[in-house]
N, C-alpha and C positions, 0 to 999 in steps of 0.2 A: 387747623385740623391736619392729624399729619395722616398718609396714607402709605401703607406698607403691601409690599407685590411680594408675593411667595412664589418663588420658581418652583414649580412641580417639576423633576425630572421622572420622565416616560423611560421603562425598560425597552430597550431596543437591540437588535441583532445584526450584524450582517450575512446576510445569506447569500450564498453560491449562487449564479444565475441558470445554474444545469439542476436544481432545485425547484426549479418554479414546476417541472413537470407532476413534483409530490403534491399531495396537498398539507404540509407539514406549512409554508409560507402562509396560508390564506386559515390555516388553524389560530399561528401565530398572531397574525393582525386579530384575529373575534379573538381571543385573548389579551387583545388590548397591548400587545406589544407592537412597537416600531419596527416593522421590517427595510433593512436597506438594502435594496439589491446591488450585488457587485461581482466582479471577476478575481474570483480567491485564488490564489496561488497555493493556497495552503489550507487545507479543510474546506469543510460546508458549513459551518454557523462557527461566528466568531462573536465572543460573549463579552468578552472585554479585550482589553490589548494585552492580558496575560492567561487566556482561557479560547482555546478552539475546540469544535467537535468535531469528528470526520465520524458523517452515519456510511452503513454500510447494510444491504437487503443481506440475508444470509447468503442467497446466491449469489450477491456481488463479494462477497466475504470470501466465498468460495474460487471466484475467480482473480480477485485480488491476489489471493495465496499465490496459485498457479501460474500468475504469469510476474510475480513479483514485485506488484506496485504496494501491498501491503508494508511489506517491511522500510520500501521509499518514502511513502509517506509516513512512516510514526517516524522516520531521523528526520523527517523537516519541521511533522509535530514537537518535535523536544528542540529543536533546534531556535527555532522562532515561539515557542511558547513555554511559558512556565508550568501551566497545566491544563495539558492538552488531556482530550477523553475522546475513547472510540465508541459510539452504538453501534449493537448489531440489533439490530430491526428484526422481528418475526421470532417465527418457532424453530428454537434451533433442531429439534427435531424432523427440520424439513433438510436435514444437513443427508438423512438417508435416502432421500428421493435423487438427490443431486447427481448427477455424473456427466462425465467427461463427452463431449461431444466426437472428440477424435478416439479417446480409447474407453470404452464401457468399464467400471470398476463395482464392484460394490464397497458399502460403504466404510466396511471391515479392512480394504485395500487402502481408502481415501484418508480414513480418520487418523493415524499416525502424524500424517501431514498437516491436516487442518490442526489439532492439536496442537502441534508441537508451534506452530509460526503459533498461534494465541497463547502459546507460555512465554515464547517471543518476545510479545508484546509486553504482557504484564512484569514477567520478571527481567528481561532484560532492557527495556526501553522503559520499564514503570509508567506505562500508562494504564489507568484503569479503565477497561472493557465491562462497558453496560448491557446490558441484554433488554429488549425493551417489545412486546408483544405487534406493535402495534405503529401508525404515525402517530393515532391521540394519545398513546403513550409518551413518546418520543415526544410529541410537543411540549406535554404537561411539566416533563423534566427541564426541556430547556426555558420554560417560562420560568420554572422554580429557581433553574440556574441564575437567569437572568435579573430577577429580580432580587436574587441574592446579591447576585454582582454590583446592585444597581446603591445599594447599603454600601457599600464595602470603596466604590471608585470613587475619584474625585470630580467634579461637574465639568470640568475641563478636558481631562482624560481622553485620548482619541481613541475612538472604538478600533482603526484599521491604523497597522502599520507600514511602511513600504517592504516590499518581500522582493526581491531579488532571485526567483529563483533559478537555479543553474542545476540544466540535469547532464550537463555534459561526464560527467564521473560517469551517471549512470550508462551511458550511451557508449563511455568508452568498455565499462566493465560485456555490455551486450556483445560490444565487439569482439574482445577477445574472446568469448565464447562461442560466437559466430564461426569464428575460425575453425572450429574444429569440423570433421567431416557427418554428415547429416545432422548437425544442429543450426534451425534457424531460430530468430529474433523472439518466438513462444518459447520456445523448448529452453533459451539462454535464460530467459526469464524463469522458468521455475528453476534451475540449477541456482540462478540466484537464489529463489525465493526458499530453497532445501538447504542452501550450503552455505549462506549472507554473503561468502565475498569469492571470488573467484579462483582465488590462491586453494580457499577447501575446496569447492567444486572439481577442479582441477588436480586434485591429491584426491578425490574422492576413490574409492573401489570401485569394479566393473558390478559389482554386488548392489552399490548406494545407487550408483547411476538407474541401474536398471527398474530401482524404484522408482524415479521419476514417472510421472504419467504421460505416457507417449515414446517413453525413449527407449524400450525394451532391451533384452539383454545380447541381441548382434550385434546393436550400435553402439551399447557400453563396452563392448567386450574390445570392438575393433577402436574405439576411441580410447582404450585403455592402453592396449598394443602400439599403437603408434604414438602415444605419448611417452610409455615408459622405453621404447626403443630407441638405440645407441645412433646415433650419426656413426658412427664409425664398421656401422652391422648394412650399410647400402651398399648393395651388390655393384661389383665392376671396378672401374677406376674412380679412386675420389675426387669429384671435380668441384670448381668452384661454385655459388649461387649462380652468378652469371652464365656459365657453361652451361647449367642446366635448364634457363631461360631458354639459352640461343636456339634458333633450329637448325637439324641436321640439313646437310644439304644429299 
């Protein structure tokens, strides 16, 4: 008598450990998928080893923009996956309630920018941005995902791969924006997140700056001035860096 064993393979995710707070993991399992919990470097649900999603609440959507983690994470999404996907969770119509905690805007101020980083996304990073009402929303798709993926891999296949990742660029780009006079570590951030690299930021007008939120137009005006000013327009005798360290006695 001969006996034959059929491996059922179970659709299974890994999920981000900063996730368990949703109830999108414990959806997932009464859904009959395998949740694995882990510490992602890169996204919130990993669907296969060539599929990540990074969800996003509108409000976190909204602050991602602003302080420039938005556009970090989809170069690590296309970077480490073939096809990565962003949710954005809720009613984007909650995008008019939202404002700024340090500078009040209406929404007509706000929406240029939200806008524009999601053409960002879609057309220059090609990732496709889901809109998704709801978490049992949000579940329902990545169960759909999953078990699509679950067709398509092979039974060996590792769900996670090693990610290495290095934000030091990022950290350096913070910096040189840091430098300039009343921009700290927020404000360097959304100049990223307005201009992607710092070389634009930096060639920006006193006009672009001053759309930033928070950075109004005496700081853009006077961080315009002292960037486009001559070394050789410094009052006095020209001395060297050092001399101008030294103290007088």
């Amino acid at each position: 008598m001969t006996i034959i064993f059929i491996l059922y393979m179970l659709p299974r995710i890994a999920v981000d450990r900063r996730e368990r707070s949703s109830s999108i993991p414990e959806l997932l399992i009464k859904a009959g998928i395998t949740v694995n919990f882990a510490t992602l470097k890169v996204g919130d649900y990993i669907i296969s080893s060539t599929t990540a999603v990074e969800r996003k609440t509108v409000h976190d959507l909204v602050s991602s923009i602003y302080d420039g983690r938005l556009l970090i994470q989809c170069s690590e999404l296309i970077k480490y996956f073939a096809f990565p996907i962003v949710i954005i969770e809720g009613d984007i119509r909650d995008l008019e309630l939202l404002h700024d905690s340090e500078n009040v805007q209406s929404y007509s101020d706000k929406s240029p920018l939200i806008y524009s980083s999601i053409s960002t996304v879609i057309l220059d990073f090609r990732i496709p941005l889901v809109n998704t009402p709801s978490p049992e929303h949000t579940t329902n798709l990545l169960v759909a995902m999953a078990r699509k993926s679950l067709q398509e891999r092979s039974i060996n296949e590792p769900l996670l791969k090693k990610i290495r990742k290095n934000r030091s660029e990022y950290l350096q780009q913070l910096s040189v924006l840091t430098s300039l006079p009343g921009v700290g570590t927020k404000l360097a951030g959304r100049m990223l997140g307005e201009f992607n690299t710092p070389r634009r930021a930096l060639n920006a007008s006193s006009a672009e700056l001053a759309k930033i939120s928070g950075f109004g137009v005496a700081r853009a005006q006077r961080i315009r001035k002292i960037l486009d000013k001559k070394f050789t327009e410094i009052d006095g005798d020209q001395l060297t860096l050092l001399e101008h360290l030294e103290p007088k006695n």
